[in-house]
VMD Tcl script that builds the backbone (N, CA, C; Angstrom):
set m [mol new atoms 468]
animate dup $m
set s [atomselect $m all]
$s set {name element resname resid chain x y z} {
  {N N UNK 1 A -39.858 11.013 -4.193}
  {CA C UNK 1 A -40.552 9.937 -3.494}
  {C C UNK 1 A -41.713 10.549 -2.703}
  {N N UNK 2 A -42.946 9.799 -2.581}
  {CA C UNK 2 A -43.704 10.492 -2.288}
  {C C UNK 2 A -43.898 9.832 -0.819}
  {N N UNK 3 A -43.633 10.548 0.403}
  {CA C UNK 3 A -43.766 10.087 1.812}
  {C C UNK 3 A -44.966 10.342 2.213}
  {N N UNK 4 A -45.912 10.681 1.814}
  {CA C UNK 4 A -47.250 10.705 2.181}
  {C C UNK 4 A -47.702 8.866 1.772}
  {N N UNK 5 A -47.324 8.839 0.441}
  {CA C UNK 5 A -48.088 7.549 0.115}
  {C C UNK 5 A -47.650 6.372 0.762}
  {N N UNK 6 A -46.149 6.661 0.672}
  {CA C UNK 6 A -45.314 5.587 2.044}
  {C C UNK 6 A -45.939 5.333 3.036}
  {N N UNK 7 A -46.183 6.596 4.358}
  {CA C UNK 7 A -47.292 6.720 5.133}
  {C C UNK 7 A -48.189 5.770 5.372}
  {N N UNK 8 A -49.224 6.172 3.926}
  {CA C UNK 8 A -50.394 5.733 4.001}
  {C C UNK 8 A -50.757 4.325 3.704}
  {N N UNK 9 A -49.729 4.018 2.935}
  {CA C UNK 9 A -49.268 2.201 2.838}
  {C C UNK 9 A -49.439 1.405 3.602}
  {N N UNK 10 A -48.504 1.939 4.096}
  {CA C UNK 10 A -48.151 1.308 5.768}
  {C C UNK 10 A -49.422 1.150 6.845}
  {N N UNK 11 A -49.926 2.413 6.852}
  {CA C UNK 11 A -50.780 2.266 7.648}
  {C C UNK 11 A -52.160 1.497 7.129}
  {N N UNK 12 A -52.306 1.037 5.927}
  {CA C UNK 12 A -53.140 0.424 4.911}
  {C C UNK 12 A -52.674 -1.292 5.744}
  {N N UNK 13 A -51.859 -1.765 6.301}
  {CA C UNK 13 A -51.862 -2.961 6.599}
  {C C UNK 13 A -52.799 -3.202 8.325}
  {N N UNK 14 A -52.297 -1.758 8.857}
  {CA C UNK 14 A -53.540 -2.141 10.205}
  {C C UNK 14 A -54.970 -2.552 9.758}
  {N N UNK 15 A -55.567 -1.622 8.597}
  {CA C UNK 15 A -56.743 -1.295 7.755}
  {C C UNK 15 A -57.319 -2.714 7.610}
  {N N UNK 16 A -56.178 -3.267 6.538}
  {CA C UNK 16 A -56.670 -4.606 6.426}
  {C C UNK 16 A -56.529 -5.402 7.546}
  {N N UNK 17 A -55.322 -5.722 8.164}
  {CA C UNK 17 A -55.344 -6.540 9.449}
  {C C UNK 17 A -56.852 -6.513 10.249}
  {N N UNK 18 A -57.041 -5.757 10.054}
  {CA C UNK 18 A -58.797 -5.560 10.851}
  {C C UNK 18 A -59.568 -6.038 10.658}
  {N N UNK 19 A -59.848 -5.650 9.432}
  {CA C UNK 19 A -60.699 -6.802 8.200}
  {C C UNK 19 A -60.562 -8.112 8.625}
  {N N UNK 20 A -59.480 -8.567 7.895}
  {CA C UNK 20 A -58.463 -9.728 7.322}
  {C C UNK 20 A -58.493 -11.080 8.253}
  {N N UNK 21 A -58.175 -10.385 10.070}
  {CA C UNK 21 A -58.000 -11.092 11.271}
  {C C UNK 21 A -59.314 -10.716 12.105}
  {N N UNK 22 A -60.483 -10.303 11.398}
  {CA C UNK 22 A -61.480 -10.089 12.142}
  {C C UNK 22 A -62.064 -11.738 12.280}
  {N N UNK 23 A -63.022 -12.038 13.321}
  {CA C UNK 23 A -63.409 -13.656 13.186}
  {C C UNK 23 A -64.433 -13.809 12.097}
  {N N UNK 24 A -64.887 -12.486 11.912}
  {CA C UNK 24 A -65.919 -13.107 10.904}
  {C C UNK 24 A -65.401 -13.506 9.659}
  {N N UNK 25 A -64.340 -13.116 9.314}
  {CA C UNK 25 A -62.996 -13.538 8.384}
  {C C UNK 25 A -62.405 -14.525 8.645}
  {N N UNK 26 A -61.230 -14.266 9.076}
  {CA C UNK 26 A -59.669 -15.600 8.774}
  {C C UNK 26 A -59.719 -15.324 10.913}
  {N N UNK 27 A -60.272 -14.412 11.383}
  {CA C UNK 27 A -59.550 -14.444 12.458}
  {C C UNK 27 A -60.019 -15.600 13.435}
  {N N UNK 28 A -61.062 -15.861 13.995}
  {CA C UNK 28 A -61.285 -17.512 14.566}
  {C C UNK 28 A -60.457 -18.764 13.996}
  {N N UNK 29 A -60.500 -18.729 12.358}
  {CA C UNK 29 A -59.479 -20.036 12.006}
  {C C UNK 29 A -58.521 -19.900 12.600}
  {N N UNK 30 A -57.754 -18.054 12.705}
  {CA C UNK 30 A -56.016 -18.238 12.283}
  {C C UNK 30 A -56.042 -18.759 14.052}
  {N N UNK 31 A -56.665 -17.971 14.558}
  {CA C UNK 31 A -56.223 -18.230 16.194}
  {C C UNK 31 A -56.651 -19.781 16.067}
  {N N UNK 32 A -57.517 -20.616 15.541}
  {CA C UNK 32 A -57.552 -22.193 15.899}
  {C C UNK 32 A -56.002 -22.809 15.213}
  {N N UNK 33 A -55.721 -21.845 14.020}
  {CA C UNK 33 A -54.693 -22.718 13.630}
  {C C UNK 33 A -53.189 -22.330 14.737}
  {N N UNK 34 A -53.560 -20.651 15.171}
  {CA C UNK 34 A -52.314 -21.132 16.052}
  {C C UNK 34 A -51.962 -21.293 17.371}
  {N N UNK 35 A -53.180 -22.036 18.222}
  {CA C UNK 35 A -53.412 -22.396 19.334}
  {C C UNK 35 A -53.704 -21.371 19.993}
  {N N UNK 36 A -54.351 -19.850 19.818}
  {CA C UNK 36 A -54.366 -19.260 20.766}
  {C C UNK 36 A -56.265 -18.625 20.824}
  {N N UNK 37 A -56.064 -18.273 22.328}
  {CA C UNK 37 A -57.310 -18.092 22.344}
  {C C UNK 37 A -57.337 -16.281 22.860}
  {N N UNK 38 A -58.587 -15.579 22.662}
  {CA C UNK 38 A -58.994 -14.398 22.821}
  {C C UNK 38 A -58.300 -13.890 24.540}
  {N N UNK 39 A -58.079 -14.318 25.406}
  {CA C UNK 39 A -57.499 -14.120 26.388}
  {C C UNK 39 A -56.464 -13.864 26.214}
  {N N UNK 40 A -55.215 -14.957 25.677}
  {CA C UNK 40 A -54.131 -14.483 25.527}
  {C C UNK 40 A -53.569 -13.633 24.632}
  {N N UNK 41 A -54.018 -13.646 23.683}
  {CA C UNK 41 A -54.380 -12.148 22.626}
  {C C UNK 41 A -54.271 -11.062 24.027}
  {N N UNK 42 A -55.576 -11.053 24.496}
  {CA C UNK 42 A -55.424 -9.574 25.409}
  {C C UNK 42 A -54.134 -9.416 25.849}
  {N N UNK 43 A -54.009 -10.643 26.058}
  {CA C UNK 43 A -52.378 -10.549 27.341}
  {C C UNK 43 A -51.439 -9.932 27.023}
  {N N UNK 44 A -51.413 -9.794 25.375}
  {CA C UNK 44 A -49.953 -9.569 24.526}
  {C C UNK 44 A -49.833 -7.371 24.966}
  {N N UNK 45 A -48.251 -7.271 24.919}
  {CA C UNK 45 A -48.034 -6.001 24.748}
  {C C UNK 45 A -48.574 -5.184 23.990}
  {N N UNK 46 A -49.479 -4.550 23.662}
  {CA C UNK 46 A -50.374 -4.105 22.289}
  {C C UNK 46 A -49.920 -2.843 21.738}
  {N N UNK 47 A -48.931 -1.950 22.750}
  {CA C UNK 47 A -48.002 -0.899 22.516}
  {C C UNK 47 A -46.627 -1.668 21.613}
  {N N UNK 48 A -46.336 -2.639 22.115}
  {CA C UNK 48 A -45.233 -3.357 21.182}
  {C C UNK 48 A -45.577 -3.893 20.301}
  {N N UNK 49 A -46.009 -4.840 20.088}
  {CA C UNK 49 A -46.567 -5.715 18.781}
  {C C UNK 49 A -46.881 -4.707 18.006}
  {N N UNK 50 A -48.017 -3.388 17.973}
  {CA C UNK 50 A -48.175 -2.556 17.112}
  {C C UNK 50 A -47.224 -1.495 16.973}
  {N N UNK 51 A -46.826 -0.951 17.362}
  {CA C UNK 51 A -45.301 0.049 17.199}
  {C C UNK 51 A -44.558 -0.757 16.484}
  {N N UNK 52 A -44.159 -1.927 16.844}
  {CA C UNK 52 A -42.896 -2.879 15.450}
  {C C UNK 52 A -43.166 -3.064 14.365}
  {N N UNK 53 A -45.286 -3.375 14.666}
  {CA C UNK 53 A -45.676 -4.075 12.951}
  {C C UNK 53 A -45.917 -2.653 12.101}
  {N N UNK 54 A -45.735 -1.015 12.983}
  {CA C UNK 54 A -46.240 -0.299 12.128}
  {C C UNK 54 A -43.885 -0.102 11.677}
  {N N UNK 55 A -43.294 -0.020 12.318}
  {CA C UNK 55 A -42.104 0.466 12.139}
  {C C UNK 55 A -41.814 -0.718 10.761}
  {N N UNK 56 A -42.162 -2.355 11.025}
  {CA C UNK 56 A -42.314 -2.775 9.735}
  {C C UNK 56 A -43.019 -2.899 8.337}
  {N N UNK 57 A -43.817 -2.752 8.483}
  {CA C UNK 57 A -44.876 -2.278 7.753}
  {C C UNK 57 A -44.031 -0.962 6.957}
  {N N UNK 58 A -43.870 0.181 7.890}
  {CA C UNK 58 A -43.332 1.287 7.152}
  {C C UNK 58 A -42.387 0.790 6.326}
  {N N UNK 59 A -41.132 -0.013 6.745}
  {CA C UNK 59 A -39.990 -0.562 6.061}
  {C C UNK 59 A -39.860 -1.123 4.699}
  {N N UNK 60 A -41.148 -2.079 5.099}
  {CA C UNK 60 A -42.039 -2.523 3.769}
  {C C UNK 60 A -42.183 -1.757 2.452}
  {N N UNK 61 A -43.112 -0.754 3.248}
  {CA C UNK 61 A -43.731 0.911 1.745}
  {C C UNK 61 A -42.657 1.353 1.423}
  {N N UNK 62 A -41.658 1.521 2.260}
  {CA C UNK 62 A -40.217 2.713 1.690}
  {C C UNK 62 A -39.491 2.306 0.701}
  {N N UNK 63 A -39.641 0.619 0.922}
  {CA C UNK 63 A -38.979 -0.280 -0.097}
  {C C UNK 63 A -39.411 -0.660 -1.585}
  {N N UNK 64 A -41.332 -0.272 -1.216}
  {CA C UNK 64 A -42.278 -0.648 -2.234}
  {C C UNK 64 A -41.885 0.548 -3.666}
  {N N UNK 65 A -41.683 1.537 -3.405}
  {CA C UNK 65 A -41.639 2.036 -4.549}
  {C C UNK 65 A -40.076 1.725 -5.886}
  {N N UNK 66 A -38.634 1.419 -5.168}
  {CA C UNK 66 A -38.307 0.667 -6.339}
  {C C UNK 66 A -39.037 -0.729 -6.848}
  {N N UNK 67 A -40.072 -1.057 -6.024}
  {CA C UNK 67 A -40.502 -2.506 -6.970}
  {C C UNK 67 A -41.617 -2.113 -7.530}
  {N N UNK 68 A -42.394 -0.904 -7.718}
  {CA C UNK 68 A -43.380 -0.481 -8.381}
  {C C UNK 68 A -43.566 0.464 -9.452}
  {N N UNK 69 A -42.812 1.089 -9.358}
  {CA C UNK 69 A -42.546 2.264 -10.074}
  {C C UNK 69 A -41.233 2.057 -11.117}
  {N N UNK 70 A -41.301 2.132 -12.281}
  {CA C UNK 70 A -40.780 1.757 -13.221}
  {C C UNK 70 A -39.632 2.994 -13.099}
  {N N UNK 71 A -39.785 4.179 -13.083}
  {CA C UNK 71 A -39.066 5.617 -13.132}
  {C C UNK 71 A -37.402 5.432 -12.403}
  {N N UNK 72 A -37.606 4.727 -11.173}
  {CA C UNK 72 A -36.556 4.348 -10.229}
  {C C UNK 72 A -35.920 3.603 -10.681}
  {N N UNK 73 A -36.198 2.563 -11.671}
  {CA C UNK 73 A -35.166 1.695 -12.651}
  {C C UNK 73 A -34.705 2.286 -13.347}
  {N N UNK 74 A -35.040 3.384 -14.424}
  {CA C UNK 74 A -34.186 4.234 -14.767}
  {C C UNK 74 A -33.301 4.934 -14.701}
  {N N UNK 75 A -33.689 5.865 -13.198}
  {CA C UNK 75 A -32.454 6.705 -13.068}
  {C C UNK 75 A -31.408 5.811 -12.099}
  {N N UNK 76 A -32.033 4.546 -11.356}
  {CA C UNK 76 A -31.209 3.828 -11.210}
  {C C UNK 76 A -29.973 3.472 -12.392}
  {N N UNK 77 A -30.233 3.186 -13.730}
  {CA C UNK 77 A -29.505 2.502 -14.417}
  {C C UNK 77 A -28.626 3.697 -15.686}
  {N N UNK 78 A -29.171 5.001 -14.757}
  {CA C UNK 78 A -28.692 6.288 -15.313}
  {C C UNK 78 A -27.166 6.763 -14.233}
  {N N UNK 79 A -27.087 5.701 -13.590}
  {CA C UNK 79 A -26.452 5.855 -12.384}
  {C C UNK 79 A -26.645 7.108 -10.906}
  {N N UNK 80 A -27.982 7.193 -11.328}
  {CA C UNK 80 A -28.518 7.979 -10.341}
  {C C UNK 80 A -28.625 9.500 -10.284}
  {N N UNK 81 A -28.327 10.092 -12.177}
  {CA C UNK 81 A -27.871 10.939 -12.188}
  {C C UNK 81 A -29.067 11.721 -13.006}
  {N N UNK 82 A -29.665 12.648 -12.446}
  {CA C UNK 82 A -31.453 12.508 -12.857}
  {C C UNK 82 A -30.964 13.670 -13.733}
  {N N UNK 83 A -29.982 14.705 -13.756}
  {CA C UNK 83 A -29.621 15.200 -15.451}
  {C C UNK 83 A -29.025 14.907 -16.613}
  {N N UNK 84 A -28.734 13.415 -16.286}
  {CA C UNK 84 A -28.448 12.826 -17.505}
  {C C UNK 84 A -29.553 12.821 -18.541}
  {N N UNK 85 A -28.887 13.536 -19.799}
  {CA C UNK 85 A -29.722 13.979 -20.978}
  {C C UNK 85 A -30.808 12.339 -21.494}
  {N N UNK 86 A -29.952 11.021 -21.227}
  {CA C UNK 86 A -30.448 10.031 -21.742}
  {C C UNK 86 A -31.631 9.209 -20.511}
  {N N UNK 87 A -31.409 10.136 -19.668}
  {CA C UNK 87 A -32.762 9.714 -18.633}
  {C C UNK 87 A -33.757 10.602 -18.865}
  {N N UNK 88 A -33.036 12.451 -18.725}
  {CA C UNK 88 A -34.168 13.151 -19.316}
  {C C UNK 88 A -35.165 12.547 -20.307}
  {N N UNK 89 A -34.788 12.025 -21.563}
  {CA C UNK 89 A -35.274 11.788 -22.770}
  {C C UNK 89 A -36.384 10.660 -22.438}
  {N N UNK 90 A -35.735 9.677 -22.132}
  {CA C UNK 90 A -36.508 8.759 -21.819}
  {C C UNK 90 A -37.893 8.815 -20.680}
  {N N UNK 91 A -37.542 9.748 -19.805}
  {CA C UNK 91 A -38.444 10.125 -18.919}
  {C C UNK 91 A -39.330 10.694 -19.630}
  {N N UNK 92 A -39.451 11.524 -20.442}
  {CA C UNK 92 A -39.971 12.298 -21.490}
  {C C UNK 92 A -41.293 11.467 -22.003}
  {N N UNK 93 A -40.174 10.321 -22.894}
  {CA C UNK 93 A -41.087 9.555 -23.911}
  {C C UNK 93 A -41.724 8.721 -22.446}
  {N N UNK 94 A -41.349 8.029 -21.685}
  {CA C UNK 94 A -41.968 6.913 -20.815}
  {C C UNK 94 A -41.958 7.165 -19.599}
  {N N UNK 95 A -41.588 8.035 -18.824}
  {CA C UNK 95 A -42.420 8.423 -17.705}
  {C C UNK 95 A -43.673 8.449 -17.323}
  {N N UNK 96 A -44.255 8.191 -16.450}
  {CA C UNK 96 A -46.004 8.105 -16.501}
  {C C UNK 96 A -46.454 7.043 -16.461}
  {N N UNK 97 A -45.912 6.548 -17.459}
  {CA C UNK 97 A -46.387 5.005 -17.941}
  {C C UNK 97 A -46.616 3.612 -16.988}
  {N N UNK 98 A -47.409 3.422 -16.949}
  {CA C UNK 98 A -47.568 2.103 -16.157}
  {C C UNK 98 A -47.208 2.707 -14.343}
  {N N UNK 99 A -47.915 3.882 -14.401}
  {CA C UNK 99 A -48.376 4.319 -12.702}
  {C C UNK 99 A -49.848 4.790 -12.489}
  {N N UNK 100 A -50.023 3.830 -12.096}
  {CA C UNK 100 A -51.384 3.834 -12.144}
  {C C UNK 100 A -52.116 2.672 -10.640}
  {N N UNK 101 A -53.086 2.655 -10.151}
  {CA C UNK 101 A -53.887 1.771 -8.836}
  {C C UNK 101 A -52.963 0.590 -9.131}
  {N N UNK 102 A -53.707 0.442 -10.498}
  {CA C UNK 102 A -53.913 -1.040 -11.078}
  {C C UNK 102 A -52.322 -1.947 -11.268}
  {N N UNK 103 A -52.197 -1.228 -11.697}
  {CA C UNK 103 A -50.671 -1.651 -12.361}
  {C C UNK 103 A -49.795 -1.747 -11.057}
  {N N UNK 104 A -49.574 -0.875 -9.930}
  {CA C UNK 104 A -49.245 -1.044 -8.615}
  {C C UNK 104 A -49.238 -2.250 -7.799}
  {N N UNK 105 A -51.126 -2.254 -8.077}
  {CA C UNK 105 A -51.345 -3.771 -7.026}
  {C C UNK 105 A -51.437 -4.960 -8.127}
  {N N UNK 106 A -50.811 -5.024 -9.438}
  {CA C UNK 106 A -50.351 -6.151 -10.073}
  {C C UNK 106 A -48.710 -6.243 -9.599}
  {N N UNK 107 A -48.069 -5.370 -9.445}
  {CA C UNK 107 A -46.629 -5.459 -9.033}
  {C C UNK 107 A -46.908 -6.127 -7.661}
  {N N UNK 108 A -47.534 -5.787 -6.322}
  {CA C UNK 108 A -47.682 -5.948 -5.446}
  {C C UNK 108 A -47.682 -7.512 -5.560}
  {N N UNK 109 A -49.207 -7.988 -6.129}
  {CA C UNK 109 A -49.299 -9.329 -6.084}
  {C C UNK 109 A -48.398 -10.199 -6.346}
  {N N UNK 110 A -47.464 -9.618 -7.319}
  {CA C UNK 110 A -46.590 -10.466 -7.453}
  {C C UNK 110 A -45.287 -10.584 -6.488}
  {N N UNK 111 A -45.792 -9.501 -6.082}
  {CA C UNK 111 A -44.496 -9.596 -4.674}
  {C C UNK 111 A -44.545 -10.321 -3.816}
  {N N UNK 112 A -45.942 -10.342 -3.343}
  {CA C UNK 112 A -46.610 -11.015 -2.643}
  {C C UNK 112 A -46.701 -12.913 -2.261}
  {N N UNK 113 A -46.942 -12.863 -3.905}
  {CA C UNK 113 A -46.907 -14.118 -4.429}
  {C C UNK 113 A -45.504 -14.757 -4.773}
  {N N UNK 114 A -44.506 -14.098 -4.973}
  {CA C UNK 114 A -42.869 -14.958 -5.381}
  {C C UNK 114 A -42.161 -14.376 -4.452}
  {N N UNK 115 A -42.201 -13.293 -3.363}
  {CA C UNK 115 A -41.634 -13.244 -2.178}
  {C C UNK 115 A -41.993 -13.423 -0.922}
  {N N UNK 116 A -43.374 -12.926 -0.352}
  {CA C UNK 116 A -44.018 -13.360 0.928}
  {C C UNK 116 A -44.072 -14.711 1.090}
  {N N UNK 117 A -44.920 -15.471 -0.047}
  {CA C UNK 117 A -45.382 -16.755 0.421}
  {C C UNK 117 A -44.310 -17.586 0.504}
  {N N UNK 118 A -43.220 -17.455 -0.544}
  {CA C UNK 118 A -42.241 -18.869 -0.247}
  {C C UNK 118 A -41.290 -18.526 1.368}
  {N N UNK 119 A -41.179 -17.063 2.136}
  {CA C UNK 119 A -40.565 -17.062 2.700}
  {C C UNK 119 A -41.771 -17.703 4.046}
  {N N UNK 120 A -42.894 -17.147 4.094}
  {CA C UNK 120 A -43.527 -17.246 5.374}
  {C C UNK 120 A -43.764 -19.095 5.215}
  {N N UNK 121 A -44.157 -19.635 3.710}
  {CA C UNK 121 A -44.405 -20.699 3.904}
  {C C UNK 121 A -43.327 -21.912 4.192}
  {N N UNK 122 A -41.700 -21.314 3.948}
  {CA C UNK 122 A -40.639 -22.235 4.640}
  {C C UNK 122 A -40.465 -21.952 6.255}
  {N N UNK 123 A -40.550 -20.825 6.571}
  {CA C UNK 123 A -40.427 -20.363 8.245}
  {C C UNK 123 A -41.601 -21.239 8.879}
  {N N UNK 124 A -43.018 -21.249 8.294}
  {CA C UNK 124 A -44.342 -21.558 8.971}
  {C C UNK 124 A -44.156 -23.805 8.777}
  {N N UNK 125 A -43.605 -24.078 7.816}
  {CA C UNK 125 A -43.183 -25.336 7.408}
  {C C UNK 125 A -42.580 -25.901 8.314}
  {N N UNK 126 A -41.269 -25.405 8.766}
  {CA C UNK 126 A -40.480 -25.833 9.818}
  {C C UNK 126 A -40.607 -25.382 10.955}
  {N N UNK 127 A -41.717 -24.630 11.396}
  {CA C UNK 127 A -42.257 -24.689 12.636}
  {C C UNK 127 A -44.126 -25.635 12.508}
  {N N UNK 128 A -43.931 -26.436 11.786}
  {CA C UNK 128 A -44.915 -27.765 11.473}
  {C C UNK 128 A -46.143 -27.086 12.367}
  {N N UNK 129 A -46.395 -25.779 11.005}
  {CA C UNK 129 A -47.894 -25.273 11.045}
  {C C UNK 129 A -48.900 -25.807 9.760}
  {N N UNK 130 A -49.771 -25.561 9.845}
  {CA C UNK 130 A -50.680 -26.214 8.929}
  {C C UNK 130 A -51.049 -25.383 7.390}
  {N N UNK 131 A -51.330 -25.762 6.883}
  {CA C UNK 131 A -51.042 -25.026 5.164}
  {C C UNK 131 A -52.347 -23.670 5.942}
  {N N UNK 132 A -53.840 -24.059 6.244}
  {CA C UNK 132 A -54.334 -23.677 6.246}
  {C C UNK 132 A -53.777 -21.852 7.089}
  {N N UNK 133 A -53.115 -22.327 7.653}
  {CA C UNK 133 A -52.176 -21.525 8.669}
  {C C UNK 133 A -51.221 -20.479 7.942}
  {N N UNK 134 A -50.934 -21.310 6.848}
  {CA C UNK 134 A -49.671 -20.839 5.796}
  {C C UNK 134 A -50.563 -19.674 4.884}
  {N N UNK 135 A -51.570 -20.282 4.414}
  {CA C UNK 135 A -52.454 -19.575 3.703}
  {C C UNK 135 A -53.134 -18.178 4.342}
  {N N UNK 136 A -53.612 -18.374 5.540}
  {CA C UNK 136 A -54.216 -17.268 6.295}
  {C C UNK 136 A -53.150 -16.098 6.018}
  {N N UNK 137 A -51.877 -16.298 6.258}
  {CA C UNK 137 A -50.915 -15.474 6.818}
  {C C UNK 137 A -50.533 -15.308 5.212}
  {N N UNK 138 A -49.888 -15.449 4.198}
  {CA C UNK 138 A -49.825 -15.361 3.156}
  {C C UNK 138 A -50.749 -14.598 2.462}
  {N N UNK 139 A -51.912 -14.856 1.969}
  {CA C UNK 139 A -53.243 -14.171 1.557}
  {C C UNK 139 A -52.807 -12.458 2.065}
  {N N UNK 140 A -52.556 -12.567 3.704}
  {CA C UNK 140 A -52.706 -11.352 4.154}
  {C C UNK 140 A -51.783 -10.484 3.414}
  {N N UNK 141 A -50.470 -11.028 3.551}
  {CA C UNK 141 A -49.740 -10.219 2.753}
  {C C UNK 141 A -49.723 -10.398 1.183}
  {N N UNK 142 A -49.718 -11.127 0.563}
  {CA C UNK 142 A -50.113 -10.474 -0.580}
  {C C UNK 142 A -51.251 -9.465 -0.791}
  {N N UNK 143 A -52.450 -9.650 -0.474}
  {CA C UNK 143 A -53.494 -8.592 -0.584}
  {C C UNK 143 A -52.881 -7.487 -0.034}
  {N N UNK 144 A -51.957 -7.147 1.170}
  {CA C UNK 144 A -51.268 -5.794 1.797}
  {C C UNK 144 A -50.627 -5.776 0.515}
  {N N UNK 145 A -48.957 -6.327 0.022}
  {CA C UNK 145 A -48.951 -6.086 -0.997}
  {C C UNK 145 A -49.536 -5.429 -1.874}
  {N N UNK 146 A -50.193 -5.850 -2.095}
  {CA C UNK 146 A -51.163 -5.347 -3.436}
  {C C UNK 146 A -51.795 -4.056 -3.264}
  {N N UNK 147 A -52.145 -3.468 -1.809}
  {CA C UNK 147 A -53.241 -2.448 -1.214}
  {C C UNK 147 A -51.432 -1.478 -1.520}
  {N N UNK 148 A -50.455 -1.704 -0.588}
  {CA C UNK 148 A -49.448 -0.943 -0.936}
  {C C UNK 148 A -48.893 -0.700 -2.172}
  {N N UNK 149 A -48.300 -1.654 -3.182}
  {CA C UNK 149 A -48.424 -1.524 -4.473}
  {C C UNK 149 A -48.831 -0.036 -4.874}
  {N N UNK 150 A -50.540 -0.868 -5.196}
  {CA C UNK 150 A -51.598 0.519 -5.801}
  {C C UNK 150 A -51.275 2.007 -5.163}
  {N N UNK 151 A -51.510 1.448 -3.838}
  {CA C UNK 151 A -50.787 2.838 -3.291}
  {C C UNK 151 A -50.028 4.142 -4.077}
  {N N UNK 152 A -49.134 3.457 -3.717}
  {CA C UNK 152 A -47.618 4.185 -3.756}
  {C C UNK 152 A -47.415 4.333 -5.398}
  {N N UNK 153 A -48.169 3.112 -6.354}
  {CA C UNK 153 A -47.692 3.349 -7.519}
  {C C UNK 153 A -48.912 4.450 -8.177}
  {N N UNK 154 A -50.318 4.397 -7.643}
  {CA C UNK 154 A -50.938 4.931 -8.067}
  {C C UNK 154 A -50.845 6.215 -7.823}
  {N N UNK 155 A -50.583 6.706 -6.556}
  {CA C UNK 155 A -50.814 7.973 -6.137}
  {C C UNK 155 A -49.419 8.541 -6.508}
  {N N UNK 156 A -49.192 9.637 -7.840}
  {CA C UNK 156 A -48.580 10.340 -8.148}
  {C C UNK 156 A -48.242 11.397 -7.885}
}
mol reanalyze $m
mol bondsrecalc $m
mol representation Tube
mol addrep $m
């Protein structure tokens, strides 16, 4: 496993958050959509909020590579036993394969897309926020997704 790329994953969501929640972006909407204004922003703990979102965030990447990396299904289903002759072999012929940027942040998106959004958009639903609201926050993570993905699947 490569803990550098984990790392750098992770820290790939402040990257975008910057971007992403800047106002010239999504960040003026998201704060109109969620009542808050640039003051109380300051107000918030900024040692906490960022220490948790990086401790989650990390949690996130550590997790990202069985959903990206094809190799980990294998010796998963080798029962974990990486000298088994019938993982050797197969590693052989198909190892490599499909690790690559690209192929990463297609896994990502889809993570993104059939796990982030239905969870943030039932939590954000029943606290009767606005799609536009749903979307801001969604978008973000899939595109993280996707930036982690490539990551971790690309960098070999």
């Amino acid at each position: 496993m490569n803990y550098l790329a984990i790392l750098v994953a992770a820290l790939s969501t402040f990257v975008l958050g910057a971007i992403w929640y800047n106002p010239k972006v999504f960040g003026t909407a998201w704060m109109k959509e969620a009542g808050l204004t640039e003051e109380q922003l300051k107000k918030g703990n900024m040692v906490k909020i960022f220490g948790f979102a990086f401790v989650f965030a990390f949690l996130i990447a550590f997790l990202m590579p069985t959903l990206v990396n094809h190799e980990i299904g294998a010796i998963q289903a080798a029962g974990g036993d990486a000298n088994d002759p019938a993982l050797i072999e197969f590693l052989k012929v198909h190892g490599g394969k499909f690790r690559s940027f690209k192929h990463g942040a297609l896994h990502g998106t889809f993570i993104g897309i059939f796990l982030a959004l239905p969870i943030l958009g039932t939590t954000f639903l029943f606290e009767q926020k606005s799609w536009k609201y749903i979307f801001i926050h969604a978008g973000y993570w899939i595109v993280s997704f996707a930036i982690m993905g490539a990551i971790i699947c690309g960098w070999v």
